[in-house]
N, C-alpha and C positions, 0 to 999 in steps of 0.2 A: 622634472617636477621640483620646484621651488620646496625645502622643507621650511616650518612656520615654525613658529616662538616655541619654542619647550615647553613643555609640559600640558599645552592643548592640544588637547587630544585631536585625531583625525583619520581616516581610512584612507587606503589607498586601495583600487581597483587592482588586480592581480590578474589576468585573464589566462585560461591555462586550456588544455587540450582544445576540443571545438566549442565549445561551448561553456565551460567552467566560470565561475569567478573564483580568485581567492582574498581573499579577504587579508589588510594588516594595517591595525589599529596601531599608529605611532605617535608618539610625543617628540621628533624631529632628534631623538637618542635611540631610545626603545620602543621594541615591536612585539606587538602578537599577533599570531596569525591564527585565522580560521579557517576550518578545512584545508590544508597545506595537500593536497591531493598528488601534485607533485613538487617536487621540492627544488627542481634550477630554476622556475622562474621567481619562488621567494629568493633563493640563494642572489638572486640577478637584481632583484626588488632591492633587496637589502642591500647589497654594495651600495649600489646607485645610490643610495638616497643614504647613507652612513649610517644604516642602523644598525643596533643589536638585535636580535629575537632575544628573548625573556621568556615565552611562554606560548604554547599551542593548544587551539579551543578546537575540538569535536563534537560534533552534531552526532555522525551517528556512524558504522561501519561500515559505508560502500566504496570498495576503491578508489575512488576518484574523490573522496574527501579525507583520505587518509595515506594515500599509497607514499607521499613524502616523508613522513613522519621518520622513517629509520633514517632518511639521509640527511634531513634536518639536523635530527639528534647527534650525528656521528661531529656537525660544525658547532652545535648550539647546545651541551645536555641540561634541554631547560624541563620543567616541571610539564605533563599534557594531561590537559585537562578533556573526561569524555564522560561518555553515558552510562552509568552505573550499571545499567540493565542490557549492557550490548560488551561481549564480549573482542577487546580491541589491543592486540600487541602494544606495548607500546604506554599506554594509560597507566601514569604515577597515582593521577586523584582524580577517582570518582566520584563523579556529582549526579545530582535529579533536582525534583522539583524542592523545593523550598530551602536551597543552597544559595548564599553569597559568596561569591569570589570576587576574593582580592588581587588582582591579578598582579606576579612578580613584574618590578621596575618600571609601573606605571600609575598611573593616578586613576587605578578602571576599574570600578567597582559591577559586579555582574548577576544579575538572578536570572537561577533557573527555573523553566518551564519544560515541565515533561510533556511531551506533544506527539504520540507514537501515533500511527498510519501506514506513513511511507517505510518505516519499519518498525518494529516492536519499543524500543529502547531512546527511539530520538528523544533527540533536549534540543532547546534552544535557549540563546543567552540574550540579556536584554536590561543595554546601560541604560538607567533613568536621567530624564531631562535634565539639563543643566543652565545655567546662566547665558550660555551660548548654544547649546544645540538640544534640539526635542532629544527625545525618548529613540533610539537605538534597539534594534531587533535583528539579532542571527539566525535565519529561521532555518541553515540548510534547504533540504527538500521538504517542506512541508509547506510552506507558502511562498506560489510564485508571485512575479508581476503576472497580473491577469489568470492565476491558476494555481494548481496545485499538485504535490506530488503525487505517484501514482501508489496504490493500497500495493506494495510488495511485501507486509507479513503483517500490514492490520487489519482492520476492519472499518468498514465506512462508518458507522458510529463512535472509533478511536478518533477518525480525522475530524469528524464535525465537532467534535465535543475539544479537539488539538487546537481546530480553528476557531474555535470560540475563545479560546485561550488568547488567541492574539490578536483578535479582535474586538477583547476589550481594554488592547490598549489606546492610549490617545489616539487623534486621528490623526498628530503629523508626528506618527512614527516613523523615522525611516526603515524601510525594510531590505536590509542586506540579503536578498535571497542568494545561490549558491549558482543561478544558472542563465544565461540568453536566452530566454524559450520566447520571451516576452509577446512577438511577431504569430509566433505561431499561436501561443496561448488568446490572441485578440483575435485570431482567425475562429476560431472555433466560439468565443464568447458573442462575437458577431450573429453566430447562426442559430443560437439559443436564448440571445438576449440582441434581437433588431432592433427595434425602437426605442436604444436606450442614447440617446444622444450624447451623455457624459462617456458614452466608450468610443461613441462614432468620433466626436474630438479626441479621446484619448488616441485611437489608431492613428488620427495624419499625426500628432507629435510622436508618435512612438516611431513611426515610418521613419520621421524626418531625419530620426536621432539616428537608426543603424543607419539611412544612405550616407549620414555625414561620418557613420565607424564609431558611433558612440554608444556609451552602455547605456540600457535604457532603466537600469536599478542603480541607486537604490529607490524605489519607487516608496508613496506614503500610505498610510492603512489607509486613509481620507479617500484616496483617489483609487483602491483597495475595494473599497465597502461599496465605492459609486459604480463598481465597471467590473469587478471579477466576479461570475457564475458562480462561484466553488465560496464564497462569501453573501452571494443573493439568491441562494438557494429556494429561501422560503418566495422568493417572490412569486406571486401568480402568474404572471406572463414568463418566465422561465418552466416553471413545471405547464403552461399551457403548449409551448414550442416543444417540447419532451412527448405530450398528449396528440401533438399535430404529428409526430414524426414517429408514430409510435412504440415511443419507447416507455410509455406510463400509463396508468390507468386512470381516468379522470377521479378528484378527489384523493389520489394517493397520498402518503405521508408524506415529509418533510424527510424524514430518511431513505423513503424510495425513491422522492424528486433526487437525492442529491447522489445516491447509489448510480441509479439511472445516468445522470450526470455526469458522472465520473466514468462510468465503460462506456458510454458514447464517446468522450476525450480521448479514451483506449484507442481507440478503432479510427478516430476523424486522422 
C-alpha cells in the first residue's frame, strides 16, 4: 500500500481470524486502531506501512475485538479507548454517548453513540464529514453490511432504537462494520425481502467483490437503508414474507416484525 500525504486521514483494511476486519485510521505517521482483536496482524500493518499506533478504539468486550490489546500495549503504551458500561482489561478512558474524542497524534475528532443489542455496553464512534470524505462510522457488531448483530445480552427494542441511531446519519456514510458476513447476510435478506431489486443488484456486486478477494465494507447507510431487512423492518412486504412463513401474526407490531426478524437470521 502506497501511504498518502500526512495528515489525511485514511483507513486501512486489517483482515484478522476468518472473518474479522480490523480497522487503522492513519495519517501516513500515526495510527489508531479499532477493535485490535488480535494484535500481529496490526503489529505487521504497522511496520509495513511505518506507522506508529497512538491509540485504541473499542466497540465493546468480545474476544475478538479486544484479545490484542495486552500485546499491542506491551509495543505501543498508548491511551484505549472503550465502553464505559462494559467491563474491559485494559480501558485508560471511558467513554458513551455524548463523548468527543480527540484522538492522540492525529487530526480524529470522534463522537460517541451508545448503541447496546449486540451487547449491553456497545458504543460506536463516528468521524463527521469533512472536505474530503463523508461522515465515518465504527459500528463494531451492531451494524452489518446487509445486517445486524445478534441480541447476545440486549433486547430487540435496544437494537432498533441502536439502529435508529445510525440511521440517521447521512446517507453516504461510510460504515466500518467489524465483520465479512456481507454474502451471507444478502442470502437471508433475499428470502425476506424478494422483490427488492436495489438488493438483487446489490448481490451480483457484492458476489463480484469476494470472487475477486475483496472486502465488500465499508458499505454506505444509502445502500444500508435500500437493501438491509434489520433497517426495512417496518416495511410491509418484509413483515408480509415473515406472515407467509409463519413467523408473525398478520398486523403485528414493528417490534415483533423485526424480533421475528431477527431469530429467523438465528436459525437461517
Amino acid at each position: 500500500m502506497t501511504i498518502s500525504t500526512p495528515h489525511t486521514l485514511h483507513v486501512l483494511t486489517v483482515p484478522a481470524f476468518q472473518d474479522n476486519y480490523l480497522w487503522l485510521i492513519h495519517d501516513g505517521t500515526h495510527a489508531a486502531v479499532v477493535d485490535p482483536g488480535d494484535a500481529k496482524p496490526i503489529l505487521a500493518a504497522l511496520k509495513e506501512n511505518g506507522l506508529k499506533l497512538t491509540a485504541i478504539l473499542l466497540t465493546h468486550h468480545h474476544a475478538d475485538h479486544i484479545g490484542g490489546v495486552p500485546a499491542l500495549l506491551q509495543h505501543y503504551p498508548v491511551p484505549v479507548f472503550g465502553p464505559r458500561n462494559e467491563r474491559i482489561a485494559g480501558v485508560t478512558l471511558p467513554v458513551g454517548e455524548g463523548k468527543r474524542i480527540d484522538v492522540p497524534g492525529l487530526d480524529l475528532h470522534l463522537s460517541v453513540l451508545d448503541v447496546p443489542g449486540h451487547t449491553m455496553g456497545h458504543i460506536a464512534y463516528v468521524r463527521e464529514a469533512t472536505d474530503d470524505e463523508p461522515t465515518w462510522l465504527f459500528c463494531g457488531d451492531t451494524l452489518f453490511a446487509g445486517g445486524c448483530g445478534r441480541l447476545f445480552e440486549g433486547t430487540p427494542a435496544q437494537m432498533i432504537s441502536s439502529l435508529g441511531k445510525l440511521a440517521a446519519l447521512p446517507d453516504d456514510t461510510k460504515i466500518f462494520c467489524a465483520h465479512e458476513y456481507t454474502l451471507s447476510n444478502l442470502r437471508f435478506a433475499r428470502v425476506v425481502d424478494p422483490d427488492n431489486e436495489a438488493l438483487r443488484e446489490r448481490v451480483v456486486v457484492e458476489t463480484d467483490r469476494r470472487e475477486h478477494d475483496l472486502p465488500t465494507v465499508p458499505s454506505t447507510l444509502g445502500v444500508e437503508k435500500a437493501t438491509n431487512p434489520f433497517l426495512r423492518y417496518r416495511d410491509p412486504a418484509i413483515a408480509a414474507q415473515l406472515v407467509k412463513a409463519d413467523r408473525l401474526s398478520p398486523g403485528d407490531t414493528a417490534l415483533a416484525t423485526f424480533t421475528a426478524l431477527r431469530l429467523w437470521k438465528n436459525d437461517f
